[in-house]
N, C-alpha and C positions, 0 to 999 in steps of 0.2 A: 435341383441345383443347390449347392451348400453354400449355405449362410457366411459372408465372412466375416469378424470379430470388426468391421468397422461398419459396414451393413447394420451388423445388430446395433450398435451405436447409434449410429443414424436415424436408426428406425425407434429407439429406445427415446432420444434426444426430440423427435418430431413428438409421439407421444407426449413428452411432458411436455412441451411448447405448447402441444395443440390443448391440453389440462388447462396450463395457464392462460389459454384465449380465451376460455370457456369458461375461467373464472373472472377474468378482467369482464365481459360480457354481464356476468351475474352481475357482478358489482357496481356496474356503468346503468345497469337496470331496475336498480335496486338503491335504499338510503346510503348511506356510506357513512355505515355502522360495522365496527371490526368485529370478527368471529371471537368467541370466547378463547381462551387459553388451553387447550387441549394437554398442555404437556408433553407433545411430542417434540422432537428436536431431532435434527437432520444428524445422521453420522459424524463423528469427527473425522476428517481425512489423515495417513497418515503422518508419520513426525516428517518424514523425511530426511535427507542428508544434511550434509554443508559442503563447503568448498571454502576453506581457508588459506587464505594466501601466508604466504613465507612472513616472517615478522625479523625480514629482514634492515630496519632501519630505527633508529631511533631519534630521538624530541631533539630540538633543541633549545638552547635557552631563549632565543628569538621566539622559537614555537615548540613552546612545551608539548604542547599535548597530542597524541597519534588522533589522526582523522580517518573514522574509517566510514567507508561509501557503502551506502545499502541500496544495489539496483533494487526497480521494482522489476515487477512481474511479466514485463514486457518485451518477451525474446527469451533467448536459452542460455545456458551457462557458458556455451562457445561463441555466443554473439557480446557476451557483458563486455569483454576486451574493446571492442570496434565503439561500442556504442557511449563507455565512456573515456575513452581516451581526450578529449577534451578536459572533462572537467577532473580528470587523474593529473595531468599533465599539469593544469594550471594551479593544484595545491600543491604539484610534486616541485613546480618553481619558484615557489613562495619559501620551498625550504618543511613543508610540513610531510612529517613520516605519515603516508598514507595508504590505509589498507582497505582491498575491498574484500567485503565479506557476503556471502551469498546463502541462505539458510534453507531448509523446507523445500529441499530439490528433490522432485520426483520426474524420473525420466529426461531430466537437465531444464524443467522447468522449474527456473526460481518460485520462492513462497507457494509453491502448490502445496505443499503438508499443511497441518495443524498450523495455527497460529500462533497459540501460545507456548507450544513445544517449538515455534523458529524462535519466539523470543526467548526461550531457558536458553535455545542455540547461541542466541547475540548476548546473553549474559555469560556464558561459559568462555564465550571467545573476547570481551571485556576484561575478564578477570585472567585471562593467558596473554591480553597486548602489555595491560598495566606490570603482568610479574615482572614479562620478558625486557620492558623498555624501564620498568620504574617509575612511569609516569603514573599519577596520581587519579587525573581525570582524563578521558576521553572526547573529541567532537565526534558528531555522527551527520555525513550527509545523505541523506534518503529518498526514496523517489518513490512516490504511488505505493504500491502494498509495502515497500522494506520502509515508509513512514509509518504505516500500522505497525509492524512488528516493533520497529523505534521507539513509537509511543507506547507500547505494553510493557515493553522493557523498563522505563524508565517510571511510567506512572502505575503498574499492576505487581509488575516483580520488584518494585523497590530501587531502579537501577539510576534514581536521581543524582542521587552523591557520586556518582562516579561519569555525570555527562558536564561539561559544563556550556555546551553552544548544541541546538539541534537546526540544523537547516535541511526543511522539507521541502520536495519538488511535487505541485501537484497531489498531495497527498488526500488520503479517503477519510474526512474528518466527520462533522453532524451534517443534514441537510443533503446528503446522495441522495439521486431517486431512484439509480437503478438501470436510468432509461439508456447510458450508454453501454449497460453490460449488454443490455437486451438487444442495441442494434447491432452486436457485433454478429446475432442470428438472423440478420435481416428483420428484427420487428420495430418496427418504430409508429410513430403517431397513435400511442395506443391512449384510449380515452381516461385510462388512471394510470399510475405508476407504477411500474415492479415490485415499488418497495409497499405501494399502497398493498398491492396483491396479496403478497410474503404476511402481511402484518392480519389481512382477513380471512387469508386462508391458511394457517397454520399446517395442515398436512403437504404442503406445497415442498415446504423447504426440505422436509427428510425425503418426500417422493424424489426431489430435484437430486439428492446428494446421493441418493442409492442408484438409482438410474442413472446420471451421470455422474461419477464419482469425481469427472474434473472440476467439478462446481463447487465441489464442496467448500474449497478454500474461499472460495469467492461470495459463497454463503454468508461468510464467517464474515464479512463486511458490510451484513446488513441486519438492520435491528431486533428482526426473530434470533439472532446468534447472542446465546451468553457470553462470547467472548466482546463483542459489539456494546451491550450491554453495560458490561465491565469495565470498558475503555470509556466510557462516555458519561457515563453516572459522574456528575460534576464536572472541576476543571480538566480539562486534558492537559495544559503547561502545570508545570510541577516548580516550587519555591528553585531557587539556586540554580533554576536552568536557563537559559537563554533561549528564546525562539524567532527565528525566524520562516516566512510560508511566503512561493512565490509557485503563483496560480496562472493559467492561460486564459484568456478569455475564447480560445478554438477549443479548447479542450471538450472531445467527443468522449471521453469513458468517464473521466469524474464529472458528471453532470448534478445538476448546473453548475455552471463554472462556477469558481467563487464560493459560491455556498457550499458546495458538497468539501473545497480545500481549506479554507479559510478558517482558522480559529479565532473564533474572533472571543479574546478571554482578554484582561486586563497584562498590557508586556507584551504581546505579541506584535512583532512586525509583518502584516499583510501586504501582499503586493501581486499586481497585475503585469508579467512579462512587458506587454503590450505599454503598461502607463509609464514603466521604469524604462524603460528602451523604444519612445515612440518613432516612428519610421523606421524603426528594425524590421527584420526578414521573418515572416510569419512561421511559429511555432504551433505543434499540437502537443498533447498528451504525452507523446513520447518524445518530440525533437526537442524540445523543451530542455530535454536532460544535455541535449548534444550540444548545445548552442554556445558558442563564446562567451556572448553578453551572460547568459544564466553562469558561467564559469567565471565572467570578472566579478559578477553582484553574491555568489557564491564566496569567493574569496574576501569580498569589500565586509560579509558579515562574518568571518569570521577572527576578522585579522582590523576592525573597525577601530 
């Protein structure tokens, strides 16, 4: 019987899973002392597309500056419509020209390319909102991977002087462990962490990226990745920027909550869904993005 191209997947995908037991198992057995540095490094995935919207509106003097939405990772490029219609809506009534922008699309999944080739994407598409409208600086709202690509933008490619408010949803900052990527494969309660894995087993990450090449992106957001590396080496809020970060305390993919979102650097406003909106309707990772209350406290920081 012939093999089909999702079978091999499958089967390619168990494999490295079942690598990765068998090293969590080592390691759970053993000091917990990291393997040396081997130099290897996981493929980079590639650039990917974009999906730029019409830059049909322009500032006003109310609100100068274009706001443009960075979904994250979470759905496809024909779902980003539905999903944030909420919080499109609620900066579209404030009066603020807002565009969404969606970068590192492969196969209509957001940020699945490279990383730092979606943020050349969001600097090239910056520097086409500013000609087109004339505005000077930009806001950025972003959600889980489109706040990585956010922050590369701003603090790796230089792209500070042209942001002047970033309001992140849930985003994948210091302190991830990993453990919600992994339960998305059914693994959980594992006695180390993913990321502890990744960091002592150095052949891990490029085996994970060749074998299953949809990881690769998802590599890139943990501390074996020199893109990871890059973003984090010091502060992540950049001088003349304004930040704000509001985290879930449900939140199952940026694990732990809090720590994995949170920046916690001097200027930063931190916030808990849950503490800002108590006896509100219980959000996670994703509904987060959808929620009214995240759409009025969205608005309240950027227009404060």
């Amino acid at each position: 019987m012939a093999i089909t191209h999702g079978a091999r997947s499958m089967s390619a995908r168990l494999g490295v899973l079942g690598l990765a037991l068998a090293g969590v198992l080592a390691i759970a057995a053993s000091p917990a002392t990291a393997a040396p540095d081997t130099g290897s490094a996981a493929p980079a995935p590639p650039a990917g597309t974009v999906v730029e919207p019409a830059i049909d509106c322009r500032p006003s003097s109310a609100r100068p500056r274009p706001v443009l939405v960075l979904p994250g990772a979470d759905g496809t490029t024909s779902e980003t419509a539905s999903q944030w219609e909420v919080v499109v809506s609620a900066l579209r009534q404030q009066g603020a020209c807002t565009l969404v922008f969606q970068g590192g699309v492969v196969d209509g999944r957001r940020w699945a390319g490279d990383m730092a080739a979606a943020a050349r994407q969001l600097a090239q598409f910056v520097e086409k909102v500013k000609d087109t409208t004339g505005a000077p600086q930009v806001d950025i709202v972003a959600h889980s991977a489109g706040s990585v690509v956010a922050n590369y933008f701003v603090k790796v490619l230089g792209g500070a002087p042209d942001v002047h408010d970033m309001v992140l949803l849930a985003p994948e900052a210091r302190g991830c462990d990993g453990a919600g990527f992994l339960a998305q494969y059914g693994i959980k309660d594992l006695p180390v962490t993913p990321v502890q894995v990744l960091e002592a087993l150095p052949f891990l990450a490029p085996a994970l990226a060749t074998l299953i090449p949809g990881m690769a992106s998802a590599l890139q957001l943990t501390p074996v990745s020199e893109i990871y590396r890059t973003l984090m080496d010091g502060p992540i809020a950049q001088p003349g920027v304004s930040y704000a970060v509001m985290a879930t305390k449900n939140d199952q993919v940026a694990t732990p909550p809090g720590t994995c979102s949170f920046i916690t650097e001097p200027g930063v406003t931190n916030v808990f869904f849950e503490d800002a909106f108590p006896g509100g309707p219980a959000v996670d990772h994703s509904s987060l993005r959808s929620n009214p209350s995240t759409a009025s406290w969205i608005v309240d920081q950027l227009y404060r």
